[in-house]
C-alpha positions as CSV (number, residue, x, y, z in Angstrom):
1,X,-25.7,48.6,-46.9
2,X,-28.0,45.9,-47.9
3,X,-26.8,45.0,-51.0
4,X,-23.3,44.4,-49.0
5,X,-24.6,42.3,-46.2
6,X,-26.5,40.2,-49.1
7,X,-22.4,40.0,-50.9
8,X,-21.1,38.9,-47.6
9,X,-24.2,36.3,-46.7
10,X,-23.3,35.1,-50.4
11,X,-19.5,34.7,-49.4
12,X,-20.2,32.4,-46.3
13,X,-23.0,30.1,-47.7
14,X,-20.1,30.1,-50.6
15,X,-17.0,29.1,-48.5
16,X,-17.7,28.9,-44.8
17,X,-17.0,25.4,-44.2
18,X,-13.7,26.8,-45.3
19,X,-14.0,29.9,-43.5
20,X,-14.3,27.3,-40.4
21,X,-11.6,25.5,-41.1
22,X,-9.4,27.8,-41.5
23,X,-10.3,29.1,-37.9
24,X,-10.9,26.1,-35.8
25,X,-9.1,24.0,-37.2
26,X,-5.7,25.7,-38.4
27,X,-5.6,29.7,-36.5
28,X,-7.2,28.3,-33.2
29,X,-5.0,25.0,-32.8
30,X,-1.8,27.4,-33.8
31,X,-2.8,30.0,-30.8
32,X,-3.2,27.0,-28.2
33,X,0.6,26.0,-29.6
34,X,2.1,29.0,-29.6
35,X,0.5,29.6,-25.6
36,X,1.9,26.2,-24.3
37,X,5.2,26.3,-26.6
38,X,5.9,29.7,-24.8
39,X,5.4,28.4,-21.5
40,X,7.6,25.7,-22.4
41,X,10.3,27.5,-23.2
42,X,10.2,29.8,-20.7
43,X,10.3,26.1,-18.1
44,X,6.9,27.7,-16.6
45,X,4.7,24.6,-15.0
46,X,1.3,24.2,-16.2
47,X,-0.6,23.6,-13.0
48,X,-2.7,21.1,-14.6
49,X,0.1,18.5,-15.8
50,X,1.1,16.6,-12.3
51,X,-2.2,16.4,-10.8
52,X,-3.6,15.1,-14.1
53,X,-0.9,12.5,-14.1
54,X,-1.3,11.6,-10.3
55,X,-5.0,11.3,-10.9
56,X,-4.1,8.6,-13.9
57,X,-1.5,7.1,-11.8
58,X,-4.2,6.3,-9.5
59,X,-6.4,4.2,-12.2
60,X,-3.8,1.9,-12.5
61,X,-4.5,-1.6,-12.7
62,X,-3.9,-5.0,-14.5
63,X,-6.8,-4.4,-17.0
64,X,-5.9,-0.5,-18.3
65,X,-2.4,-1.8,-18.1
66,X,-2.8,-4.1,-21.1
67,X,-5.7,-1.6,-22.5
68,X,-3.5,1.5,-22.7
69,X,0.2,-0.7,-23.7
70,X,-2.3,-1.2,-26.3
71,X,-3.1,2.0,-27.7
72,X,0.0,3.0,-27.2
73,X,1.6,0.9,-29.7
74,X,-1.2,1.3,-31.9
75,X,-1.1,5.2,-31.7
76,X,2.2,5.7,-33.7
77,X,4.3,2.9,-34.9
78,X,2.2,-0.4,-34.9
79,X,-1.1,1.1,-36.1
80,X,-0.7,4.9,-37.5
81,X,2.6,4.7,-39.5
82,X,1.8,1.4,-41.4
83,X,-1.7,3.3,-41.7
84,X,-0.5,6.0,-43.3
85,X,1.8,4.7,-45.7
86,X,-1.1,2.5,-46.7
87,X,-3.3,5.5,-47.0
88,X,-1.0,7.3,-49.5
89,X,-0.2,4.1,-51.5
90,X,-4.1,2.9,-51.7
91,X,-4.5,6.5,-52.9
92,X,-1.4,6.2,-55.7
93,X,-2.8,3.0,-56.4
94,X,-5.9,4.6,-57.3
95,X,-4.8,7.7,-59.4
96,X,-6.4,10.0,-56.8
97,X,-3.2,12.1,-57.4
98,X,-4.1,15.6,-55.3
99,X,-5.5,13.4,-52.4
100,X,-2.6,11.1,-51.9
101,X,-0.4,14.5,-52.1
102,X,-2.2,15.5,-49.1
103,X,-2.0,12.4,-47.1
104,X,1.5,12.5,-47.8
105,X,2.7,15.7,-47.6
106,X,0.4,15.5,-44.4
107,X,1.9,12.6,-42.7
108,X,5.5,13.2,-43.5
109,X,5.5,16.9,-43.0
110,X,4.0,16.1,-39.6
111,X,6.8,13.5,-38.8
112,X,9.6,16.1,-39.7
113,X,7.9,18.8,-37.8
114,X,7.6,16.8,-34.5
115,X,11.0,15.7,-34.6
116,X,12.4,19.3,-35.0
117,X,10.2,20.8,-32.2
118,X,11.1,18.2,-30.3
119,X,14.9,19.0,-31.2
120,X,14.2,22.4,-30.2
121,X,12.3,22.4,-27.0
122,X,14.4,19.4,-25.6
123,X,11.9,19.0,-22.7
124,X,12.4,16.0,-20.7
125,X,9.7,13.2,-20.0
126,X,7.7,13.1,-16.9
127,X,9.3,11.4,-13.9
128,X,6.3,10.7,-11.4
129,X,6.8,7.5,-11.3
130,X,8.9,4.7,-13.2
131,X,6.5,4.0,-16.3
132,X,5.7,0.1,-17.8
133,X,6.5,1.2,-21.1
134,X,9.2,4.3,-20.8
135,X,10.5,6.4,-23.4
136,X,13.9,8.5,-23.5
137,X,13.6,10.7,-26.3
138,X,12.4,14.3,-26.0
139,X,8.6,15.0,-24.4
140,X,7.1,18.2,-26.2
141,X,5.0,17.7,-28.3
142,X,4.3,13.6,-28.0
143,X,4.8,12.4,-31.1
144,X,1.6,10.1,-31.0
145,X,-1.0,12.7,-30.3
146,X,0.1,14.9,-33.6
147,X,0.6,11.5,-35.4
148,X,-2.5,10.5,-34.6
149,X,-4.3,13.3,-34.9
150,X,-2.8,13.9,-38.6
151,X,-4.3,10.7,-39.3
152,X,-7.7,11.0,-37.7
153,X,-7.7,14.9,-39.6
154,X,-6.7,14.0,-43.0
155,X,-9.1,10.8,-43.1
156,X,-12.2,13.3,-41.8
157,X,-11.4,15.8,-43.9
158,X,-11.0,13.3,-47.0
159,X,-14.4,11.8,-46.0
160,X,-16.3,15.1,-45.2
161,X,-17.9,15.6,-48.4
162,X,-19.4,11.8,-48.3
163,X,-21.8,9.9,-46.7
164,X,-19.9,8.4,-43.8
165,X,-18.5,12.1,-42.6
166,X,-20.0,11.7,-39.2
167,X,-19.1,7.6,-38.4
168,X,-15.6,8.6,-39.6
169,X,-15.2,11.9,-38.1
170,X,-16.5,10.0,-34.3
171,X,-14.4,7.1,-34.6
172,X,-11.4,9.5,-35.5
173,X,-11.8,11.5,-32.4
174,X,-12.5,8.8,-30.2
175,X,-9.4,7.1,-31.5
176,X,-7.2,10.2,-31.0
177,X,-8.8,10.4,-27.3
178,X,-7.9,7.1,-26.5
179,X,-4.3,7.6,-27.8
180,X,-3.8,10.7,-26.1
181,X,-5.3,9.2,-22.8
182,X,-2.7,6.3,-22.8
183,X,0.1,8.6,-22.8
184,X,-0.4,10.3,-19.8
185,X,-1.5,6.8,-18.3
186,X,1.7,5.9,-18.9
187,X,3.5,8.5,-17.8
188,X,5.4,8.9,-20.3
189,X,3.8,12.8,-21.9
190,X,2.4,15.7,-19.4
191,X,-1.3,16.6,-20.6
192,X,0.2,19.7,-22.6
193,X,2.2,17.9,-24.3
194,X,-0.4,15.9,-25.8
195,X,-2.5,19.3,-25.9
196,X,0.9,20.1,-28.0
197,X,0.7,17.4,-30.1
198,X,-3.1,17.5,-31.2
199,X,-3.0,21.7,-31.9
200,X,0.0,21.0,-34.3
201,X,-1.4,17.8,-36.0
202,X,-4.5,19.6,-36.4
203,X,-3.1,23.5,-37.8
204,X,-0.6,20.9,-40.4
205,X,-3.5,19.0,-42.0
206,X,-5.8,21.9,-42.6
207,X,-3.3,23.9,-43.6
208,X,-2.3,21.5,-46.2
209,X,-5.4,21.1,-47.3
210,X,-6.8,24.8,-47.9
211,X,-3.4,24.8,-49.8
212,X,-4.2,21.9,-51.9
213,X,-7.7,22.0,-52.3
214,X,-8.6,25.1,-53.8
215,X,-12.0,27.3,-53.1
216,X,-14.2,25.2,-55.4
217,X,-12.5,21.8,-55.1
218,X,-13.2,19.1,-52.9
219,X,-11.5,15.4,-52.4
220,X,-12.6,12.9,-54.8
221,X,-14.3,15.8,-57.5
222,X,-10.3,16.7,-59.3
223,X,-7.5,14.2,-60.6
């Protein structure tokens, strides 16, 4: 008995940050998918999406206007795409082949999947109120929380085994926060669909990178 509990101390001190990766950040986020895309396609109401939208509604004002159109834009096509692609090429550039496979494989494969669940699902936008910045494509999951969440993920997750971990890991999460907030200030997502969003982005770039970074290999040790 002791000699086993001493084999499986060994494995975790070995490969738990793995161990919680794999839970928090890929089986956790796919449960919390699975639970809302059922809901969803069942058409059951989460109780939480129109008061949280109401209660957003209510902030409005000249200032978080302008703040919010801001983030916005800069959550998916005027600050995360051209991010991304400048990402993976700085990362060619550099001959840091495995880690600009998984920014790449992690950005694109997370574009293709939002646009087929959002193929699939087909659920229509919130209509509380006429928005200053409307949308018309499909709602679930919002394209710019998993977009920006693949991006704030696979820059942690590159940058975990450095020095700046923690700066990059808080400015990632409070950039993602900020994206996800303006959606719903907008009106254009209900909260589960940026719940939606973030649990997808987040189970696509850790599974990528337990596939691509094997048990003894971290970013920035293997060509």
């Amino acid at each position: 008995m002791a000699q086993g509990l001493r084999f499986i101390a060994g494995l975790f001190r070995q490969h738990g940050g793995r161990l919680v990766l794999l839970f928090l950040c890929l089986l956790a986020p796919l449960w919390l998918f699975v639970e809302l895309a059922d809901e969803i396609h069942e058409l059951e109401a989460f109780h939480f999406d129109d008061p949280l939208l109401r209660w957003a509604q209510a902030l409005a004002g000249p200032a978080l206007d302008r703040f919010f159109v801001f983030m916005s834009a800069i959550g998916y096509q005027r600050g995360v795409v051209p991010a991304d692609i400048a990402l993976t090429l700085g990362l060619l550039a550099a001959r840091r082949w495995r880690e600009a496979t998984f920014a790449g494989v992690s950005f694109a494969g997370s574009g293709l999947l939002n646009l087929a669940t959002k193929q699939y699902f087909r659920r229509d936008r919130p209509s509380l109120w006429e928005s200053i910045a409307p949308e018309h494509t499909f709602s679930f999951p919002s394209g710019h929380a998993m977009g920006s969440m693949t991006l704030a993920m696979a820059v942690t997750l590159l940058c975990w085994h450095t020095r700046f971990r923690w700066p990059v890991a808080a400015l990632a999460l409070l950039f993602v926060l900020l994206v996800g907030a303006s959606r719903i200030y907008l009106g254009v997502h209900y909260p589960s669909d940026i719940l939606g969003g973030w649990a997808a982005g987040m189970a696509w770039v850790a599974g990528v990178y337990l596939v691509l970074f094997r048990i003894r290999e971290r970013p920035w040790q293997v060509r």
